[in-house]
N, C-alpha and C positions, 0 to 999 in steps of 0.2 A: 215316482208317480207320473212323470211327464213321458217317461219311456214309456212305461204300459200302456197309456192312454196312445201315444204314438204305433205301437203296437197295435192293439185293440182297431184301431181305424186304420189301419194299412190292415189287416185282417181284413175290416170292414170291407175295402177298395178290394181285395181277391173276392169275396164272395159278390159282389156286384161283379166283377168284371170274368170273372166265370160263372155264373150263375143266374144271375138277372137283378133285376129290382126286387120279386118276389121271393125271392130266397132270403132276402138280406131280414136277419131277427137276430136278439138278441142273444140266443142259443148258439147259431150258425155264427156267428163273431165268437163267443167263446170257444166254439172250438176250433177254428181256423185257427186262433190265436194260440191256440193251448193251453189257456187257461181255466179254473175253475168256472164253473157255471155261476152267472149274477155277474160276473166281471164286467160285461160290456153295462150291464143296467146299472152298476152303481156309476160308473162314469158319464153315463149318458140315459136320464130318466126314461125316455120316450123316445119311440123311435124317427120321430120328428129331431129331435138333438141329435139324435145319432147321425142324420142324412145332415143333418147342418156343420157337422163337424166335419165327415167324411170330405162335404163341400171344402172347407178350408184346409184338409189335409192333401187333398189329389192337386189344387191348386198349387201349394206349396211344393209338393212334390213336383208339380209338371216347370214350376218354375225354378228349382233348383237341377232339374233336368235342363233344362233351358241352358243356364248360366255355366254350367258343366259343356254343355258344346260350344257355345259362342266363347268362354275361355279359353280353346283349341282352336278357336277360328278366327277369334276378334274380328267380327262383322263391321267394317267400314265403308262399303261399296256394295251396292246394289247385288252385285255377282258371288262376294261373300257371305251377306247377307244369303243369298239364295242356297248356298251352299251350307250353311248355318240352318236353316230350316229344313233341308230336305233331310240332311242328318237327325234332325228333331222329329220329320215325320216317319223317317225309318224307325227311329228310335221307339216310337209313340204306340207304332205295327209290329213292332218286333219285340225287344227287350220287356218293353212295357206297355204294351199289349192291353192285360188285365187292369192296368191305369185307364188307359182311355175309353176303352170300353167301359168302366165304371161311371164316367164322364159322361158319357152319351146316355149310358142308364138315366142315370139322375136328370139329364138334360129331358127327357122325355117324361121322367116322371114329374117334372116341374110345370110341364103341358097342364097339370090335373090338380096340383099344389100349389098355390100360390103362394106360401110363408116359404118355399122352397124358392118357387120363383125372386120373390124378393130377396133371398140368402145368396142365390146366383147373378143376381144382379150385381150386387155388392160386392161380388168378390169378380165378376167378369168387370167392372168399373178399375177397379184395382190394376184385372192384368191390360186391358187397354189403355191403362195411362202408361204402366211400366211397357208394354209394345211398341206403343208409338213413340217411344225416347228412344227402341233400339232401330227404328226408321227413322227417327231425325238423324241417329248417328251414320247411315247407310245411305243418305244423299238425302230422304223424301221432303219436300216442298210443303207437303199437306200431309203431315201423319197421319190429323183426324180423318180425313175424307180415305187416304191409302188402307188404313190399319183393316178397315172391317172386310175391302174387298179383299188382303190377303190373308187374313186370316177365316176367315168364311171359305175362302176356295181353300184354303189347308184344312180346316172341317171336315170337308166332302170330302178330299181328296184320300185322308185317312180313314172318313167311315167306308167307305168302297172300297178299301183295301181289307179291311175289318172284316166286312159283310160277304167279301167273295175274292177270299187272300189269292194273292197270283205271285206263285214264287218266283218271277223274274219281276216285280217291283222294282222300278226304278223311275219317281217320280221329280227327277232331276233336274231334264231338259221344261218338262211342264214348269214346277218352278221356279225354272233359273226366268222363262218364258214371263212367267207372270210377274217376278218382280221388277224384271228390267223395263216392262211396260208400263207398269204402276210407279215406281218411284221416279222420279221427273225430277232432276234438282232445281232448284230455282235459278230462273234467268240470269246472266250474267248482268249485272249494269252496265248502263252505256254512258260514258263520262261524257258531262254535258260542255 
């Protein structure tokens, strides 16, 4: 039961992330998915549950992508860390593509929805506690105050790769740039 529904909503996440927000019905998830027609609706009444699901399945997914790099790179140092992310954003423009653009979808469509809005609150509260533990371990001083300046510029950085792809991408030097600026360890003490 938990696979299907797993299914069903990664379906979901491909017709968002090729097709748009107005594509995404209850039909188009059945057959993305390959299942019988009523599949997506018995698991998800309304199409309101179905974008709230979709919410904590791309999540999930973007953060087991996540922990899939930084276990190849164990991010300890600002320069790691930087390199941990870029592979995240290549990842995000490349492999999984159709993820984050469904992500963006939703993100805009939540401009116009507010029980949306609140669903992505909730689950963006989530991933910026869990972000800002992978900056405390990376040197930052101030995770709260770091976390949203880079992750906001990793936003952008991938919707503009999204929006007008440039096959020599290589968003590296920018973020190796930006985290080494942003994370500041804290001052050494000065024995008194």
């Amino acid at each position: 039961m938990a696979a299907r529904r797993d299914d069903l909503l990664d379906a979901a996440i491909g017709v968002l992330g090729k097709h748009g927000i107005h594509a995404l019905t209850h039909r188009a998830v059945d057959a993305a998915a390959g299942l019988p027609a009523g599949s997506a609706s018995n698991h998800f009444r309304t199409r309101d549950a179905l974008l709230n699901a979709v919410v904590e399945r791309f999540a999930a997914r973007e953060r087991a992508n996540w922990e899939d790099i930084a276990a190849r790179v164990c991010p300890t140092t600002p320069a790691e860390l930087a390199q941990a992310l870029t592979a995240f954003v290549r990842d995000g423009t490349g492999p999984n593509r159709a993820l984050t653009l469904a992500r963006y979808a939703i993100l805009v469509e939540a401009a116009i929805r507010p029980s949306l809005r609140e669903q992505l609150a909730a689950t963006g509260a989530r991933v910026n506690t869990w972000f800002m533990n992978w900056l405390r371990i990376a040197g930052s001083a101030h995770p709260a105050h770091d976390a949203p300046i880079v992750m906001n510029h990793l936003t952008g950085l991938a919707l503009h790769q999204l929006a007008y792809p440039n096959p020599d991408f290589d968003p590296s030097a920018q973020i190796t740039a930006l985290v080494t600026a942003v994370l500041r360890p804290l001052p050494a003490e000065v024995p008194a």
